[in-house]
N, C-alpha and C positions, 0 to 999 in steps of 0.2 A: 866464689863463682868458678873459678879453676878445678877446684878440687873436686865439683860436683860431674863437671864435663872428662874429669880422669876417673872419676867412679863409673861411670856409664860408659864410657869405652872399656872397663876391666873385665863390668858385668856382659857386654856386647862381646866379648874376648872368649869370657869361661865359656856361655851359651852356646858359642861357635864350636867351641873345645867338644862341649858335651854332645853334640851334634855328631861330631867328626869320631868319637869312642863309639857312639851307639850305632852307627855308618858300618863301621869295623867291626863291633858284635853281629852286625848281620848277616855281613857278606862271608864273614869265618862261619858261622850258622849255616847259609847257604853252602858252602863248600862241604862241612861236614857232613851232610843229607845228602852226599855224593859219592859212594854207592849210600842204597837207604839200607834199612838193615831188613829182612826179609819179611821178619812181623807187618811193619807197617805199610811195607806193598801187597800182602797178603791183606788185610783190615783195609786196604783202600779197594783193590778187587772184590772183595766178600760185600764192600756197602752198596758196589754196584752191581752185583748178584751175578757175577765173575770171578766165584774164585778158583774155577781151576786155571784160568788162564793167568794168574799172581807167578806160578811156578816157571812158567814158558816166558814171562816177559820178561822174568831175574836173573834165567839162565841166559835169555839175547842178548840183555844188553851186558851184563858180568861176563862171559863170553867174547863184548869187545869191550871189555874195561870202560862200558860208560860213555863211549863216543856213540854220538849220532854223527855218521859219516865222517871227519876231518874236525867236529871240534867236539869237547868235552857236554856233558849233558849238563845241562844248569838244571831245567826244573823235571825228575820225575814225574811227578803229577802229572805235567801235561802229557807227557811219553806214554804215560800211563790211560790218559783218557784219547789218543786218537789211536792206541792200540785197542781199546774196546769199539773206539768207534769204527776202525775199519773191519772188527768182527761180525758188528751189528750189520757192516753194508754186503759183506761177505753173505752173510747168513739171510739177507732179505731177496738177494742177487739167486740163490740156492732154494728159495721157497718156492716160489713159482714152477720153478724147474720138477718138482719132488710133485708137485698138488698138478702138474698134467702127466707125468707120467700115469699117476694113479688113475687119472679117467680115461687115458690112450693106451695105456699098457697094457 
């Protein structure tokens, strides 16, 4: 009966262990995506039919070594998708503008 309640705390031990290694392959994973490499922000611009703007957003933020403001940037991605999104607001804010000149101009 002993020996059974010391097997189940070793297996409850390793499980934790393996937990704690996989934790630590992530977060080293994450940091290496830290600058991305230029391919893959270009292939993330192209799939949202943005790619000239891949060049302009690698040269901002490589420019300041990957900070947004005062701390280190964790996810591209998302840098990546409210940089499109505030082209899109950009660009919707400038249509209207463009479609009365043409009929007052």
């Amino acid at each position: 009966m002993l020996h059974a309640g010391v097997n189940k705390y070793k297996i409850k031990i390793a499980k934790s262990h393996k937990k704690e290694i996989e934790k630590k392959k992530e977060n080293t994973n994450k940091i290496k995506s830290i600058p991305p490499e230029y391919d893959r922000v270009y292939n993330f611009f192209q799939e949202k039919e943005y790619p000239k703007e891949a060049r302009k957003f690698y040269d901002f933020y490589d420019s300041k070594n990957w900070y947004v403001g005062k701390n280190k940037m964790k996810k591209w991605k998302s840098a990546a998708s409210g940089w499109i999104n505030r082209l899109k607001e950009k660009q919707e804010k400038e249509k209207p503008k463009i479609e009365l000149e043409g009929i007052y101009g």
